[in-house]
C-alpha positions as CSV (number, residue, x, y, z in Angstrom):
1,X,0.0,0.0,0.0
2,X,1.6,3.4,-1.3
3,X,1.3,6.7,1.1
4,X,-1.1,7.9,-1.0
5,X,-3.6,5.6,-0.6
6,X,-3.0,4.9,3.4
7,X,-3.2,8.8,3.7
8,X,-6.7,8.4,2.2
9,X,-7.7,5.3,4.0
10,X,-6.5,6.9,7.0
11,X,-9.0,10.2,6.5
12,X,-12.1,8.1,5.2
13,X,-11.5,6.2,9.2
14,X,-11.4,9.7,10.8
15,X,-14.5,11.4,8.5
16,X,-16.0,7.9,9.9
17,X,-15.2,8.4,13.5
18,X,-16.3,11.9,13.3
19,X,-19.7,10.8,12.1
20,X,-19.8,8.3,14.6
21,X,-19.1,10.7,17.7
22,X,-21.3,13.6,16.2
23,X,-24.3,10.9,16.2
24,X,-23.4,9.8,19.9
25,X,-23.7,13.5,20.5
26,X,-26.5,14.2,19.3
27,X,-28.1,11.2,20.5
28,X,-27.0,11.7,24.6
29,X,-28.8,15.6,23.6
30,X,-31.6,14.5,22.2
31,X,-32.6,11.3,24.0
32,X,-33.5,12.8,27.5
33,X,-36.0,15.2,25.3
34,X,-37.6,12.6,23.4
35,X,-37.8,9.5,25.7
36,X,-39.0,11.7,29.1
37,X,-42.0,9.6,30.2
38,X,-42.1,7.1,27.7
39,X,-43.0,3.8,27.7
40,X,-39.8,1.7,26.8
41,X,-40.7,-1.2,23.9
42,X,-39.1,-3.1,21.3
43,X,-39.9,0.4,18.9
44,X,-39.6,4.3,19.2
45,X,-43.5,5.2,18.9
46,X,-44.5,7.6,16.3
47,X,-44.4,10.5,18.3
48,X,-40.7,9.6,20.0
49,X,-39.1,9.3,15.9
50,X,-40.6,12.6,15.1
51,X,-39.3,14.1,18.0
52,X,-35.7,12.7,17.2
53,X,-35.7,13.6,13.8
54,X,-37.1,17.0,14.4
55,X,-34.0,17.2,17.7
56,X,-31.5,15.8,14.9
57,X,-32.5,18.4,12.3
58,X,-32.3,21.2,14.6
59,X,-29.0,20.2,16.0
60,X,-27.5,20.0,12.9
61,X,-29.2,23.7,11.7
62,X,-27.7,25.2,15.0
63,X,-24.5,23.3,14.5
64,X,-24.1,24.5,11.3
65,X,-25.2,28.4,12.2
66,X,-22.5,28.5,15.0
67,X,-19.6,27.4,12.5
68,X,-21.1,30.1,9.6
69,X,-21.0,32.3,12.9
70,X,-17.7,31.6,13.8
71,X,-15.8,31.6,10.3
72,X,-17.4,35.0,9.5
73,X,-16.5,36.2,13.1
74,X,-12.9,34.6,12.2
75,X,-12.9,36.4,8.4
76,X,-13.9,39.8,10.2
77,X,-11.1,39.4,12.7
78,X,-8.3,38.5,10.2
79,X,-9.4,41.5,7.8
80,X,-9.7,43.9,10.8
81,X,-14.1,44.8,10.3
82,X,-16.3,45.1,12.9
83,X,-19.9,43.9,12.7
């Protein structure tokens, strides 16, 4: 196996671990909303998935409006504007 292609193996196992922490993550967040005072079965009922997905899709919206956030905040900084 060249560098080359270990170097790529090697970043497809992080982008994987990084998905896998990011859904942990979310999950430890959005479980205590979703699950409080539910009945625990073999299935989420359909009120406990549409909570999660709705908790999943809104984590991921605010994650992603903190990083726009922050790189602008990070732009301004570097080029010496204010807000």
């Amino acid at each position: 196996m060249d560098h080359t292609t270990l170097a790529r193996n090697l970043q497809a196992i992080q982008v994987a671990v990084e998905s896998q922490k990011q859904l942990m993550e979310t999950t430890d967040f959005c479980w205590p909303i979703c699950m409080r005072n539910a009945r625990i079965g073999t299935e989420l009922d359909r009120s406990q998935k549409v909570c999660f997905s709705n908790c999943v899709v809104r984590s991921i919206d605010a994650e992603r409006m903190i990083a726009q956030r922050v790189l602008v905040a990070m732009k301004q900084s570097s080029t010496g504007e204010a807000e």
